[in-house]
Structure formats: C-alpha cells, structure tokens
Steps between C-alpha positions, in 0.01 A plus 500: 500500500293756358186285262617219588279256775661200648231249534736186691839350475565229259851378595831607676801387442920619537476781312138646548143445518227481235163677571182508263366815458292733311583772260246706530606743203458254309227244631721182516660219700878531584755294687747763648827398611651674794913506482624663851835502660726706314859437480756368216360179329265488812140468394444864335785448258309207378147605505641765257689244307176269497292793372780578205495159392124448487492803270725390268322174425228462255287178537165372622676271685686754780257667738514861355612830734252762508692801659759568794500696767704608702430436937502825711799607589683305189497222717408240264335416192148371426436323232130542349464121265262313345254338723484144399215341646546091411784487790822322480662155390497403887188441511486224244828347660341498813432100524792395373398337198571554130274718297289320213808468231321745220446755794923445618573595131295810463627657816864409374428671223379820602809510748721422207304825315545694755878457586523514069397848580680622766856280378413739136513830722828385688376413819485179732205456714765318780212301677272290339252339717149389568392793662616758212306303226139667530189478266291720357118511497546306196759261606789658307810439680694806639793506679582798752734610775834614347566609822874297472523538097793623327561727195826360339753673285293666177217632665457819658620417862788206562513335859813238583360171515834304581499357872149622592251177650161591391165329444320255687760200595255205364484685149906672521683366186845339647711768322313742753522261807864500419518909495604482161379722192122492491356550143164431280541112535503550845122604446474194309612225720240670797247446201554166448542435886135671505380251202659212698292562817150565254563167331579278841379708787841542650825649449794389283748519766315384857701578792467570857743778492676785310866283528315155367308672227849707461645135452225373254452806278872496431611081472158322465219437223170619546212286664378278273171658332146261480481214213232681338658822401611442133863443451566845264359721808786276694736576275410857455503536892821328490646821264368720737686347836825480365786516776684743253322818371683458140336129481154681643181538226554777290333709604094611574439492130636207412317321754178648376630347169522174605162506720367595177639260306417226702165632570476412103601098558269498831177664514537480862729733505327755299380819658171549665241601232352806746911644492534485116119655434507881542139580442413854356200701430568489139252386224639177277590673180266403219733609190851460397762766615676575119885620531653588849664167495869595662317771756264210619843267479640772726215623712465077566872466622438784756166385626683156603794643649437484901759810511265698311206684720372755258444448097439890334418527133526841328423653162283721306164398471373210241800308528367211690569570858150409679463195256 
C-alpha cells in the first residue's frame, strides 16, 4: 500500500493479521490490520464492520482507527489503527497468578470505560479477553479488536444477534453459550470473567472442555476467588456473573459507580495516582478567574466525560476564552 511500510507482523489470528508499519506521510507508527477472504459474514464483512464500529466510538480507552483502505482488487479491507506499544493483557496473565489487587481494579476499570463507551454508541464488543485489553505508553487501558462486535437496533447499522455463538468460550456469557439473544450484559459478564482471572490467576469456570465448561457456565457458581480480595469487589463480581442477564450489573457505568464508591471506603481500591494526573504545560494561575462560573461548570463536565475527545470554545474576543 502506497506510504505505507510494513516493518513485521505482530499477531494473526481467524480473521486476519496485524502488521506494524510506518506511515510515511505522516512520520508515525501504525498497526495495520489485514481483513482477506471475501464472502458474506466471512472475514471482509467484518473487517468493515470492525472499522465502522471503531469510528463510532469516542474514548481513550478503544484503540482509535486511523483510515481504511481498501486491498487490490476489493478483496479485503485494511485497517490502518493505533499502534499501541505496551502489548496486551496476556502478557501479565502469563504465570498464572493474580495481579497486585490495586493493579486488578484499574484494569477493570478501564475495561468497564471502555465498554461504557462503546454500550453508549450501541455496539457490543462480543469478545472480551486478555489479549484485546492493550496499554498505552502510559498504561491507559484500551481495548481493541471489534472484529466480532455488534451494532444493535438504534444505531446506524443493526446485525441479528439471536442464535449466533461468539466470543472466546472461557469469557462467553451463558445466554450466548446457549445461542440465545446476546446483548450489552453479555459484554459485562466476559468483564467480570476477565476481573475474575486478574484477581486469582485463573478462570471462573475451569474446564477441560467446551461441553464441561458448557455445563459449569450454565448450572454452577464461580471458583471461589482468594481470601484477600475484599468482600464488596466479591460482591460486585458476583453482579457481574449473574446466570441471568436481567439479574447481571447494570451496566458499564454503574460498575464504574460502585468501583468508585468503594474506592471511597478503601483506599486500596482507589485509582493509580499516574491515571488520575494529566500533566499539562500550563502555568498555575496566580489570580482569581471573576464570573464564568456555569461555562467553567460546563466546560468541567465535558473535560471528565471519557466520550468526549475534543473540548472547542468560541466567541468574540475578551470574553475569557484563553483564561
């Protein structure tokens, strides 16, 4: 592809392979995604369907799309992302053991801000795993790879979820082992499966096949989780693993509302310092701002939202804008 150089592979998997590359227009680091094999909901239907759902979510926490492209001879789609360079959840689940418990928390929670993102633009991610959860330079959480994701009725394309198996089997919700209707709390029981394994080092159902973890997901209670993880994280995790998706958390916010709120009782459960300081190149201001006081009340809500990627202020000049 014309200005772009493919420097190695980073990972292959069903639907495609991942390369790093170089944009040389524009003198950075990409991870292109290669979608081949055309065909009706074969793997180019979805690498287009991947690339429309990216776009329509706004939040640090999803791995942004830069541009598509189409392959020669409309045989595909490749999709120019985000190169995130701090790799993937796998790595850190690669002994076995449970992360430290403040560490756990803060990756729960940027999964929980990104799926509050994509669940607010109408679409289900549809496999939440280790090896989608990536980190930036900075250690922000970001999920990716909405290569099986969903737009549901409301947003600007609608796909038929009922009967369709999708995901990864040790992080499938039992309403989608069963073929039933898959929806948004199907995203959150494969988060809290995901915060089960980062606070014990294993899985919440462990099986030695698809028909025993078929058995467990469906009729049995989780494994049990270590003696040291408080008792609300149990309890919250118990919200999110609910057998019935009605009786399931409600939803990404709402866990991020209760993380906080407990984060309030138990300091250890309080978010990393370097993840709430956003330094800036701004001077500390050494008078008082007079008036302005709803504009800063609503230029402060929008700065906060995670949905939110660009903050514009307009007017004539004088008015306060640079202050």
């Amino acid at each position: 592809m014309e200005g772009l150089r493919i420097e190695r592979e980073l990972g292959r998997g069903a639907f495609g392979a991942v390369y790093l590359a170089e944009d040389e227009l524009l003198g950075r680091r990409v991870a292109l995604k290669v979608m081949q094999a055309p065909g009706p909901g074969g793997p180019t239907d979805r690498g287009l369907l991947e690339a429309r759902a990216a776009a329509r979510i706004k939040s640090p926490h999803i791995v942004m799309l830069h541009r598509v492209h189409t392959l020669p001879g409309h045989e595909g789609w490749l999709l120019e992302m985000e190169y995130v360079e701090g790799g993937s959840l796998d790595f850190d689940l690669a002994t076995g053991k449970p992360l430290p418990l403040d560490r756990a928390v803060e990756i729960f929670r940027g999964v929980c801000q990104a799926l509050k993102a994509a669940h607010a633009a109408r679409i289900i991610h549809g496999d939440i795993k280790p090896a989608n959860v990536m980190f930036g330079r900075d250690g922000i959480v970001k999920l990716t790879d909405f290569g099986l994701g969903c737009m549901l009725e409301g947003s600007a394309a609608s796909f038929e979820l009922h009967g369709r198996i999708f995901g990864t089997p040790a992080y499938m919700a039992p309403e989608v082992m069963s073929g039933e209707e898959a929806g948004m709390a199907s995203d959150i029981w494969a988060a809290g499966a995901l915060f089960h394994q980062l606070l014990s080092g294993t899985h919440p159902f462990v099986a030695e096949d698809f028909v025993q973890l078929w058995t467990k997901v469906l009729q049995e209670e989780p494994e049990p989780l270590p003696d040291d993880v408080p008792e609300p994280l149990k309890e919250l995790l118990s919200h999110c693993l609910a057998k019935e998706p009605d009786e399931r958390a409600r939803g990404a916010g709402w866990i991020l509302d209760e993380l906080d709120r407990l984060a309030a009782l138990d300091t250890r459960l309080a978010p990393a310092a370097a993840a709430r300081t956003n330094p800036t190149n701004l001077t500390p201001a050494t008078t008082s701002f007079v008036g302005r006081g709803p504009d800063l009340a609503a230029l402060g809500e929008l700065l906060t939202d995670e949905t939110v990627r660009v903050v514009t202020l307009m007017g004539p000049g004088g008015i306060g804008k640079t202050r």
